[in-house]
C-alpha positions as CSV (number, residue, x, y, z in Angstrom):
1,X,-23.8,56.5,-7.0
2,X,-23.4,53.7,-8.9
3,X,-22.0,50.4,-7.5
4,X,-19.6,48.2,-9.2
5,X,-19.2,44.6,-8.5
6,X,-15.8,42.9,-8.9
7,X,-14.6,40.4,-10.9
8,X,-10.6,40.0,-10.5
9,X,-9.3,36.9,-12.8
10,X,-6.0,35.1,-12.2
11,X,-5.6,31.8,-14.8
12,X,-9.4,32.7,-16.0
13,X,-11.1,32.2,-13.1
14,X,-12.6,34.7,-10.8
15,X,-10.4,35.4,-7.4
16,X,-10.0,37.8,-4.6
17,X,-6.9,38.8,-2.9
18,X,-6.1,39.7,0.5
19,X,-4.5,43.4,0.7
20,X,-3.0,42.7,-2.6
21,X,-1.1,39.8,-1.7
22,X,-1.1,37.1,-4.5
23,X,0.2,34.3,-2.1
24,X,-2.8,34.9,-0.1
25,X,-5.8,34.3,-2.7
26,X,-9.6,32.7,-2.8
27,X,-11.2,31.3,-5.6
28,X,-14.7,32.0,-5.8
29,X,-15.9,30.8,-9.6
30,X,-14.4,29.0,-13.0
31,X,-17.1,31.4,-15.2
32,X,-16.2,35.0,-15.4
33,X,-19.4,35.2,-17.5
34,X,-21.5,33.4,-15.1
35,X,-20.4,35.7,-12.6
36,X,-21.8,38.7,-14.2
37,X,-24.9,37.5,-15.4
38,X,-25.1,36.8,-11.9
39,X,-24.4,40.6,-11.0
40,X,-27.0,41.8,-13.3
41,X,-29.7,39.1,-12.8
42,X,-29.9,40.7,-8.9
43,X,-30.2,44.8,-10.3
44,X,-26.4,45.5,-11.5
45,X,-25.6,47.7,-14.3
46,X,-22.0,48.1,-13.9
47,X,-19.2,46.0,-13.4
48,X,-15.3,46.2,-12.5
49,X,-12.9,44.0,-14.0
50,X,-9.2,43.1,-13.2
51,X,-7.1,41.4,-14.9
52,X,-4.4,40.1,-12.1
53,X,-2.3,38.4,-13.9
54,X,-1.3,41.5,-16.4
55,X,-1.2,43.8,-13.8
56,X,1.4,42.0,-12.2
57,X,3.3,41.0,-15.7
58,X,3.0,43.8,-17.6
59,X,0.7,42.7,-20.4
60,X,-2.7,41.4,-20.5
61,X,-3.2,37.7,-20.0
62,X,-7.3,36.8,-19.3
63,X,-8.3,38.6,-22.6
64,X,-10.9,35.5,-23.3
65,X,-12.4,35.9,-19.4
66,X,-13.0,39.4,-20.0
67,X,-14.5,39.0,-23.4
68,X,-17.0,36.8,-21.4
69,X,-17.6,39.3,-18.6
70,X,-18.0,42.2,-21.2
71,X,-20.4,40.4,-23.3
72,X,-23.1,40.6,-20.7
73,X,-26.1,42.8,-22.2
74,X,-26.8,46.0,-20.0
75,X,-23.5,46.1,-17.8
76,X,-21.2,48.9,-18.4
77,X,-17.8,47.2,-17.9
78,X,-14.4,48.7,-17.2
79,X,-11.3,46.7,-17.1
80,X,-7.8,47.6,-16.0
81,X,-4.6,44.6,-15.7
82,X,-1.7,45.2,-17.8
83,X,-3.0,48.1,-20.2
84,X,0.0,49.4,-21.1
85,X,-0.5,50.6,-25.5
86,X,-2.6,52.2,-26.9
87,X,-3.6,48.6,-29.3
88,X,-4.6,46.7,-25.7
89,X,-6.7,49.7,-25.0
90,X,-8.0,49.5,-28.9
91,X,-8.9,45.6,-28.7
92,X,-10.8,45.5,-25.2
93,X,-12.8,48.6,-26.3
94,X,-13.7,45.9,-29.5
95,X,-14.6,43.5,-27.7
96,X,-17.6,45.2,-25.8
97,X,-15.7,46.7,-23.3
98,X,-16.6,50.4,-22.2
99,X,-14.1,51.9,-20.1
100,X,-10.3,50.7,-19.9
101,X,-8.1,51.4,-16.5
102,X,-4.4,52.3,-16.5
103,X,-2.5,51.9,-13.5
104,X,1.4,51.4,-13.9
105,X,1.4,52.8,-17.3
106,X,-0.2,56.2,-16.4
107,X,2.5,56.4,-13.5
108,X,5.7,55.8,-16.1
109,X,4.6,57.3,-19.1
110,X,2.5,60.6,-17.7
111,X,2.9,62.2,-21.6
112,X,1.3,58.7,-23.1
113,X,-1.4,59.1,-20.4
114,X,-2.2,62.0,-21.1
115,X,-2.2,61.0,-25.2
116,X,-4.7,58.4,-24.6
117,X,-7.1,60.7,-22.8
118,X,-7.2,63.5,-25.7
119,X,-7.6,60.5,-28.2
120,X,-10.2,58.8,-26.3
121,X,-12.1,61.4,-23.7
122,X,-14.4,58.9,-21.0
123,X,-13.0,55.8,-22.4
124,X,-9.9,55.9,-20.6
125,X,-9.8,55.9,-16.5
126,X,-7.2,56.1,-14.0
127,X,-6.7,53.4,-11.3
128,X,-4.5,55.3,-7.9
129,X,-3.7,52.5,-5.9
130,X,-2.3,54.2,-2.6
131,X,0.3,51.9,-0.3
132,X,1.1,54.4,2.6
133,X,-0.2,57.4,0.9
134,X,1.8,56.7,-1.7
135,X,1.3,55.6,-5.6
136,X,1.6,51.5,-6.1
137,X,2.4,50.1,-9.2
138,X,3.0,46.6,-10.9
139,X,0.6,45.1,-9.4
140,X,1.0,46.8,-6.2
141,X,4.4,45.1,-5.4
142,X,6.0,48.6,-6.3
143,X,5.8,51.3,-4.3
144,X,6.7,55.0,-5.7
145,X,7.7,58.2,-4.3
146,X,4.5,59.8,-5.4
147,X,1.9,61.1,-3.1
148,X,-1.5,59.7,-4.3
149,X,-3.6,62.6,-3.7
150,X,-0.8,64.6,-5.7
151,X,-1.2,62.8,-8.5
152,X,-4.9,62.6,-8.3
153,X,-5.2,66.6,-8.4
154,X,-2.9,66.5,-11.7
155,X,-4.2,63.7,-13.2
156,X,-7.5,65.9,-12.9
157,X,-5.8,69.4,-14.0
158,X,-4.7,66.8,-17.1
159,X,-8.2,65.9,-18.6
160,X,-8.7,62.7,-16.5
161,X,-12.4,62.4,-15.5
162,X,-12.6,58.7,-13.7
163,X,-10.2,57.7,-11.1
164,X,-10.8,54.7,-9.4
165,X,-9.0,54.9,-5.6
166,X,-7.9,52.5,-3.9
167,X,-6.0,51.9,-0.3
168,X,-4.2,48.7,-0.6
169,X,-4.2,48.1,3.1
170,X,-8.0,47.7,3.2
171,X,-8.5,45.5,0.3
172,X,-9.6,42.0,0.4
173,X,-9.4,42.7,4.8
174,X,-13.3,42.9,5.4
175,X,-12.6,45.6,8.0
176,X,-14.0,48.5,6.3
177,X,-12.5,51.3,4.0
178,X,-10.7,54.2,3.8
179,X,-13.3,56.9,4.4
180,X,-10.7,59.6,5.4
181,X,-9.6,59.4,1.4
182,X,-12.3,59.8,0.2
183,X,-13.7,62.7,2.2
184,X,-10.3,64.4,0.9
185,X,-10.8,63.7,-2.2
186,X,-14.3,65.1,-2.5
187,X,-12.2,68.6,-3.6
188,X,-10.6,66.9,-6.4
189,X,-12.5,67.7,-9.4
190,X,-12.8,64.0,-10.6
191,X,-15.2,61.2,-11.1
192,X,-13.7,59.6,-8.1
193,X,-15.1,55.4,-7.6
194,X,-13.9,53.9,-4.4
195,X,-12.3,50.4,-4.3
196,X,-10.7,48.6,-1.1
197,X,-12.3,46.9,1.3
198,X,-16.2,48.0,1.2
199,X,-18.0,45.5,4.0
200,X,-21.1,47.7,5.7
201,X,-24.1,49.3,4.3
202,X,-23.1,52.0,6.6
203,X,-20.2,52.8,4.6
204,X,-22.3,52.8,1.2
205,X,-24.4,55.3,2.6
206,X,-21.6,57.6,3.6
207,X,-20.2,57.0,0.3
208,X,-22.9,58.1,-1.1
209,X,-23.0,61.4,1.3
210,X,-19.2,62.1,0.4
211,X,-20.5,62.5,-3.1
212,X,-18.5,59.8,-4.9
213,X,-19.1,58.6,-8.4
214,X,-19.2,54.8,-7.5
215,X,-18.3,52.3,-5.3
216,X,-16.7,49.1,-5.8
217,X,-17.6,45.9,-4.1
218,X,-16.0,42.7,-4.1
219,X,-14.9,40.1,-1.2
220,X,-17.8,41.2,1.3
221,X,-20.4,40.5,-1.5
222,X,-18.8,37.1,-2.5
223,X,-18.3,35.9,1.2
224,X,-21.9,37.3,2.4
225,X,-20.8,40.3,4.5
226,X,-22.8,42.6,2.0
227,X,-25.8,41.7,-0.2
228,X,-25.7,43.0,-3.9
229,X,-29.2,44.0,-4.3
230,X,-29.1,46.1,-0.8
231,X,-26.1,47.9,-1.9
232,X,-28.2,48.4,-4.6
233,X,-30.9,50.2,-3.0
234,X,-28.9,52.3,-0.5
235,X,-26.7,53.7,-3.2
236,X,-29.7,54.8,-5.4
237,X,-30.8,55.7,-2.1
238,X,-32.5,54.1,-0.1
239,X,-30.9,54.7,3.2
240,X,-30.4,52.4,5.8
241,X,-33.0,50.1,7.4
């Protein structure tokens, strides 16, 4: 299982949110790059990007924070935010990105989706952001009638292989994540990385025994509730001490 730190950028800097709440936000670092050097100096090889500000305006605003992030050597980087054409997706993958993430636009324009996936196979990923069970867009401020595991299974019978899931009610909360999800989704024939809320070792190990692709990581690493290079070890399994 591989692990993915987080680095989500508002105004260039690296933040987290709270439950996807932008009034309710922590600013952790001024160096996106610095960051993931960080990441990889303590055993990372992948990382997870977010651009908050174009997730939540339509259009991609931190391209210069990313570039910095994505130019580490030996870290696989995916980045979603506000990748909405098919030139945004062209650019980041020019830059040194590896994997792009579409969120809203996969939602509202399924046919384009499904487009960029025939075009460009593993280089395109899904994000399912689930408020209530349900599909969140636009930066999670919107939610839709569409049930998220629903979507997963057709975004799977439509050549998606990487979905990254996430429960909005767990993210940024330190109280655990959605483990339920996942189990269900263990059916799904995807590449499935979890994202929301990750805080105990515990949970990285049953992660890892659900059979999940990858695991995201973000506030409990940056505030000390999880250590980087122990995630590390239990996800390429370790096992708990």
């Amino acid at each position: 299982m591989d692990i993915y730190p987080a680095i989500d950028l508002r105004g260039g800097k690296v933040v987290r949110l709270t439950r996807g709440d932008y009034d309710i936000m922590t600013t952790y670092s001024d160096s996106p790059g610095e960051t993931a050097r960080g990441f990889s100096a303590l055993g990372a090889s992948h990382l997870h990007v977010v651009d908050l500000d174009g997730a939540r305006e339509g259009k991609p605003k931190n391209r210069d924070a990313i570039k910095q992030a994505a130019s580490v050597p030996g870290l696989f980087t995916e980045v979603g935010g506000g990748i909405r054409t098919e030139e945004r997706i062209d650019d980041y993958l020019s830059i040194g990105v590896d994997r792009v993430i579409l969120r809203s636009a996969a939602v509202n324009n399924f046919p384009w989706l499904c487009e960029m996936v025939k075009k460009y196979g593993a280089a395109i990923a899904v994000g399912v952001d689930a408020k209530d069970g349900m599909v969140a867009i636009n930066g999670w401020e919107e939610k839709t009638e569409l049930n998220s595991m629903e979507f997963c299974r057709r975004l799977s019978d439509n050549g998606v292989k990487t979905v990254i899931y996430t429960d909005i009610s767990k993210d940024g909360a330190l109280s655990g994540t959605n483990l339920d999800a996942y189990r269900a989704l263990s059916d799904i024939k995807l590449d499935i990385i979890a994202s929301g809320g990750i805080s105990f070792e515990e949970e990285i190990a049953e992660l890892k025994k659900i059979g999940v692709a990858g695991a995201i990581v973000g506030k409990a690493i940056y505030e000390g509730k999880l250590d980087l290079s122990r995630v590390l070890e239990i996800a390429a399994g370790g096992g708990l001490s």
